[in-house]
C-alpha positions in Angstrom: 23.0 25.3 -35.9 19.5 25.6 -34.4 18.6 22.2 -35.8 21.7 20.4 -34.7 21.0 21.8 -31.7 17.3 20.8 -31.3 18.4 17.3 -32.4 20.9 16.9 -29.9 18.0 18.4 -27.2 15.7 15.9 -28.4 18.2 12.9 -28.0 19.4 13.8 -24.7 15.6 14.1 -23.7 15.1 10.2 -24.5 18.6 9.1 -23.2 17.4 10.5 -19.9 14.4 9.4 -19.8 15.8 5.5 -21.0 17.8 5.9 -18.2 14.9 6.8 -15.5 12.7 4.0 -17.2 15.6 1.4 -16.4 17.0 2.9 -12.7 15.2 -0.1 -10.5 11.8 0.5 -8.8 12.0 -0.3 -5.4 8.8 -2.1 -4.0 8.1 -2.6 -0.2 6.0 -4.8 1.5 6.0 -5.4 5.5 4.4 -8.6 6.2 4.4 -11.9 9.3 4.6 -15.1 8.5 0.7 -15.1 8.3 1.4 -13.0 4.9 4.0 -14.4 2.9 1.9 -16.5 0.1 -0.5 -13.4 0.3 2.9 -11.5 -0.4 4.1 -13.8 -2.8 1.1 -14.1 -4.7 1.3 -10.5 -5.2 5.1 -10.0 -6.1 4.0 -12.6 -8.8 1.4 -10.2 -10.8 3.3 -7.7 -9.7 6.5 -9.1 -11.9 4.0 -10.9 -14.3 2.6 -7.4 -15.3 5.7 -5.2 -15.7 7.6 -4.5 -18.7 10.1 -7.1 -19.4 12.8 -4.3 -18.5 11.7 -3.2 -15.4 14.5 -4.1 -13.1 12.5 -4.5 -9.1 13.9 -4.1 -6.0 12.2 -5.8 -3.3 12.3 -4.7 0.4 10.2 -6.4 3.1 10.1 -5.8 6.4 9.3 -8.6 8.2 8.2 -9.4 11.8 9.8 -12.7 12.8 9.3 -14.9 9.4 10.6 -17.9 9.8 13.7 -18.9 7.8 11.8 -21.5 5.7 9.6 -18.6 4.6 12.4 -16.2 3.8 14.0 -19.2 1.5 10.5 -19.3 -0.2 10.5 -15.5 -1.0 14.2 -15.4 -2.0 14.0 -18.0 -4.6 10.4 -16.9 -5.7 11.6 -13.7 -6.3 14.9 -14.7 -8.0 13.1 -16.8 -10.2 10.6 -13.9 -11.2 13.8 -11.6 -11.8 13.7 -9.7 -9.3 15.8 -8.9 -6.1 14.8 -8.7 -2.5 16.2 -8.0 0.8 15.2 -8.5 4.2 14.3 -6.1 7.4 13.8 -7.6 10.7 11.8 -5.4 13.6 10.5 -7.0 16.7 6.8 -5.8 16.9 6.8 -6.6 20.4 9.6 -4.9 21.9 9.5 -1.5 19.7 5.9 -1.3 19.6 5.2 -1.7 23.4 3.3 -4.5 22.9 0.3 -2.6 20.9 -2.5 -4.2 19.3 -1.4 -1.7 16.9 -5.5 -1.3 15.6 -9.0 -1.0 16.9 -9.8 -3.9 14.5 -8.7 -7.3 14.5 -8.2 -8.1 10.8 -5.1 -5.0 10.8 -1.5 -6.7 11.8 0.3 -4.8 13.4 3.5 -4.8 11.6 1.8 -2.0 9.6 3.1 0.5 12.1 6.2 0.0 10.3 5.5 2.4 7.4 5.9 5.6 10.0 9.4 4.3 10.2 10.9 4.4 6.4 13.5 6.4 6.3 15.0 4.7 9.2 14.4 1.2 7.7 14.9 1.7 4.2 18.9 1.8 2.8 19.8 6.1 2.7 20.6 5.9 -1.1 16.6 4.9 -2.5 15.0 7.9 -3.0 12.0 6.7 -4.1 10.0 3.5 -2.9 6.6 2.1 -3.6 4.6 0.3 -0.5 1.9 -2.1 -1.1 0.4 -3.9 1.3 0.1 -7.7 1.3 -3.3 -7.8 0.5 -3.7 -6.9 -3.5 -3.3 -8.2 -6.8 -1.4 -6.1 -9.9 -3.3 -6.4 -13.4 -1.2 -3.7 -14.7 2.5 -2.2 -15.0 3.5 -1.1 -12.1 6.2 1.6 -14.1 3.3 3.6 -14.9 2.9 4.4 -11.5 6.1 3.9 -10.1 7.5 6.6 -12.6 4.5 9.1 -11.8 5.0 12.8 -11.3 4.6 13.4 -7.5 4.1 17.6 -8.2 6.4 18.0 -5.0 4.2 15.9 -2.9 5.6 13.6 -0.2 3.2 10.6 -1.3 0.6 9.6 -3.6 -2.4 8.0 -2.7 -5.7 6.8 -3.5 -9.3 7.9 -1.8 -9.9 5.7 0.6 -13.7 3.9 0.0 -14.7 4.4 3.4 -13.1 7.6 2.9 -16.0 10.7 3.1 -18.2 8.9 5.7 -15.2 8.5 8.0 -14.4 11.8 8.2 -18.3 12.8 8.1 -19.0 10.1 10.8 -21.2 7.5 9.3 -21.5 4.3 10.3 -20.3 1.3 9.1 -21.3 -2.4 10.5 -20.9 -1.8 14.2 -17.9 0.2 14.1 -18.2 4.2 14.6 -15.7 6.0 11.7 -15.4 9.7 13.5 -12.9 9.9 16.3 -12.2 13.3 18.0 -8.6 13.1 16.4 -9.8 13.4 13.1 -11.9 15.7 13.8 -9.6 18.0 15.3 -7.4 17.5 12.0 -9.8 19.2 10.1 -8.8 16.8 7.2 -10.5 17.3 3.3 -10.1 13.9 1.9 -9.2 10.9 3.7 -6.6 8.2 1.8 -6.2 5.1 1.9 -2.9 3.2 2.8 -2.6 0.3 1.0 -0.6 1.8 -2.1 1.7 4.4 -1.2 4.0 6.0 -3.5 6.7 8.1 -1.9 9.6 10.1 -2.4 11.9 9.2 0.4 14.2 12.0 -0.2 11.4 14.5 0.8 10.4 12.1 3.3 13.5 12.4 5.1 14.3 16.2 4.6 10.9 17.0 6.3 11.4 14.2 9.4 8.2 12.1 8.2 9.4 9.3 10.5 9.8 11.4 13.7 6.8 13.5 13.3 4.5 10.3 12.6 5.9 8.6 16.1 5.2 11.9 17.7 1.9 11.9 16.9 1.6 8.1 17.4 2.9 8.3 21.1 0.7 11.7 21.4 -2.6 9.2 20.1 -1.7 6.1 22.5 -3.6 5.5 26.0 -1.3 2.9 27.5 -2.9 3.1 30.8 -6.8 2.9 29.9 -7.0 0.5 26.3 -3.2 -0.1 25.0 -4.9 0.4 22.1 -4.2 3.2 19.6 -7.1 5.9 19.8 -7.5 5.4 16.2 -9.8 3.2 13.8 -7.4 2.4 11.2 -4.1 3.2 13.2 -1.0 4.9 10.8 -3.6 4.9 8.2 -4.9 7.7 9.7 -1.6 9.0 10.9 -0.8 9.4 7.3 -4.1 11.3 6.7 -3.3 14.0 9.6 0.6 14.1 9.6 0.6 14.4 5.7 -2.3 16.4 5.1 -1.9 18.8 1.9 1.5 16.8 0.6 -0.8 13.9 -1.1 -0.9 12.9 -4.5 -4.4 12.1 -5.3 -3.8 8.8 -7.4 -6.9 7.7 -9.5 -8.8 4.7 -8.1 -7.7 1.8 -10.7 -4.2 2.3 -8.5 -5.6 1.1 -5.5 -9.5 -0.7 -6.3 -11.0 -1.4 -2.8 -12.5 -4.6 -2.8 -15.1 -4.6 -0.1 -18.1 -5.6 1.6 -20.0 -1.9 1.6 -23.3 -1.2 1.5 -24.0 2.6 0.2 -26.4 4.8 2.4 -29.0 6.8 0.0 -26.6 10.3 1.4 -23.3 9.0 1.0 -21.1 11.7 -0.3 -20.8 12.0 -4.2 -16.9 11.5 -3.9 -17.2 8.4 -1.8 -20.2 7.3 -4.1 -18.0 7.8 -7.7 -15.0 5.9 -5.5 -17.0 2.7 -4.8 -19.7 2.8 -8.0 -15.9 2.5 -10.0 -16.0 0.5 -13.2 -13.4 1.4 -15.1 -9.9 -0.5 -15.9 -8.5 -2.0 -12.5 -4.7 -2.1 -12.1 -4.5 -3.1 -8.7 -6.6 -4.5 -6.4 -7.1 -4.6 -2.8 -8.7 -7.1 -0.6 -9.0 -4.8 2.4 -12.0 -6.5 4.5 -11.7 -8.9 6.6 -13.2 -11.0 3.3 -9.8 -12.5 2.0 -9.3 -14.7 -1.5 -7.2 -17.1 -0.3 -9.7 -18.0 2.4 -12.4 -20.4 2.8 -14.4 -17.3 4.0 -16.1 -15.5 1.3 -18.7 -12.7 0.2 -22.7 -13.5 0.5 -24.3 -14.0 -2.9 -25.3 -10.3 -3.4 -21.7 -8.9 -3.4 -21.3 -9.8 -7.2 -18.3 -7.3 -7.6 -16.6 -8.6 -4.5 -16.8 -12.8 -5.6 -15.7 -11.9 -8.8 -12.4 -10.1 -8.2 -11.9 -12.9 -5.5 -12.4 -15.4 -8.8 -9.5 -13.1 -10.6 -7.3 -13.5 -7.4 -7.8 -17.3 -7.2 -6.5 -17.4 -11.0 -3.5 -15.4 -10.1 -3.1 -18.0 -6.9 -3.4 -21.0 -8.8 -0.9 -19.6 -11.7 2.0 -18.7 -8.5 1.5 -22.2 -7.1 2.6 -23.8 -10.2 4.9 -21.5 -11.0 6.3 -22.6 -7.3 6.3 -26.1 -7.5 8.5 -25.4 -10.9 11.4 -24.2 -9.6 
């Protein structure tokens, strides 16, 4: 009886988890027109990379992308298998016209991600957000199915992420601001890979508390600027602090013109001296690979992922012209 019954357990075990490997991860980016190849070129080795049956839901909230552009994405996506659905805000008119960072390279349509719960449909309950900017060289499952521990999100270190909070400098750009400092945060994460559970998300008023503190942060009279570096980025950081998954860095490698200072922190140092295997990259700086613009000579590591993302770029627009 004890066998039967440890045969049965074992069975059911695996039919469950079958059935959790092939529910369909749900994938979110939040782009302008000015992103969709970046976009596409990412959904690409993003579907390139997954198991063959990996079902993908694509969301992307988009800020006024023309209709030729959705087309494109529809029948790209399509093509690669997937699905994808579309979620118009007006950046202009529910932001308050915000420049929505203090630096330039940031779009602002990233403001987005304090809204998901009221974006995204009510029945996902679990959504991965990357931003436009990366390139997948791995499955995506792996970390899509992760074990959040009852955390809210999971994230990676940020590579700037020590020295902001300790206030070094970087380039001409001060990293400290009194807000942060007032947070009293640990570790500082970055937003480009976000893993969340929405139902938590939602129990907890994420979306609400985030605006809060937005509006609370926001000096319409004196900048209209956010008094922030890297605007919900650090929203996250403070809102969320002590409900974040520290994900390992090959989730979210941060390809970036950086030049160490001889006391950087040890964490910060390990973050941006990574070698290991790199299952997602991305192109953070104002550096991008699909632009003309590109490292100087002595950022060997930075010309060299730019070389993998080219690859990946010339692959999609073949793959394009195909269909």
């Amino acid at each position: 009886m004890k066998i039967k019954l440890g045969i049965f357990a074992i069975i059911f075990c695996l039919a469950v988890s079958f059935f959790v490997k092939t529910l369909p991860m749900n994938i979110c980016f939040a782009i302008d027109d000015k992103y969709v190849n970046p976009m596409l070129v990412a959904t690409y080795s993003l579907m390139k990379n997954k198991k063959s049956y990996e079902r993908v839901n694509i969301f992307v909230i988009s800020d006024r992308i023309s209709p030729q552009n959705k087309q494109r994405i529809e029948k790209v996506v399509l093509a690669l298998g997937g699905r994808v659905s579309f979620i118009d805000v007006d950046m202009d008119n529910q932001y308050l016209n915000l420049s929505g960072s203090l630096l330039s390279h940031i779009s602002k349509i990233c403001l987005t991600k304090m809204r998901f719960a009221e974006l995204l449909p009510e029945n996902i309950n679990r959504v991965l957000y990357l931003d436009a900017d990366i390139l997948v060289e791995g499955d995506i499952g792996k970390l899509y199915r992760k074990n959040l521990r009852g955390n809210i999100v999971a994230m990676t270190p940020d590579k700037h992420g020590e020295g902001y909070l300790k206030g070094y400098s970087w380039e001409s750009e001060p990293f400290s601001t009194w807000i942060l400092d007032d947070a009293k945060l640990k570790n500082y994460y970055n937003g480009g890979v976000i893993l969340i559970d929405l139902k938590k998300w939602r129990k907890e008023n994420i979306d609400e508390k985030m605006q809060q503190y937005f509006l609370k942060n926001f000096d319409d009279k004196i900048t209209k600027r956010l008094m922030l570096l890297y605007n919900e980025q650090d929203i996250y950081n403070v809102v969320l602090n002590g409900k974040i998954l520290e994900l390992p860095v090959c989730w979210n490698y941060q390809v970036i013109k950086f030049i160490l200072v001889k006391d950087m922190p040890e964490k910060q140092k390990q973050v941006t001296r990574y070698r290991g295997k790199k299952y997602i990259y991305h192109f953070l700086d104002i550096y991008k690979p699909w632009m003309d613009k590109i490292y100087p000579s002595k950022f060997v590591e930075g010309n060299s992922s730019f070389e993998l993302y080219k690859e990946y770029m010339k692959k999609f627009n073949s793959f394009e012209k195909s269909l």
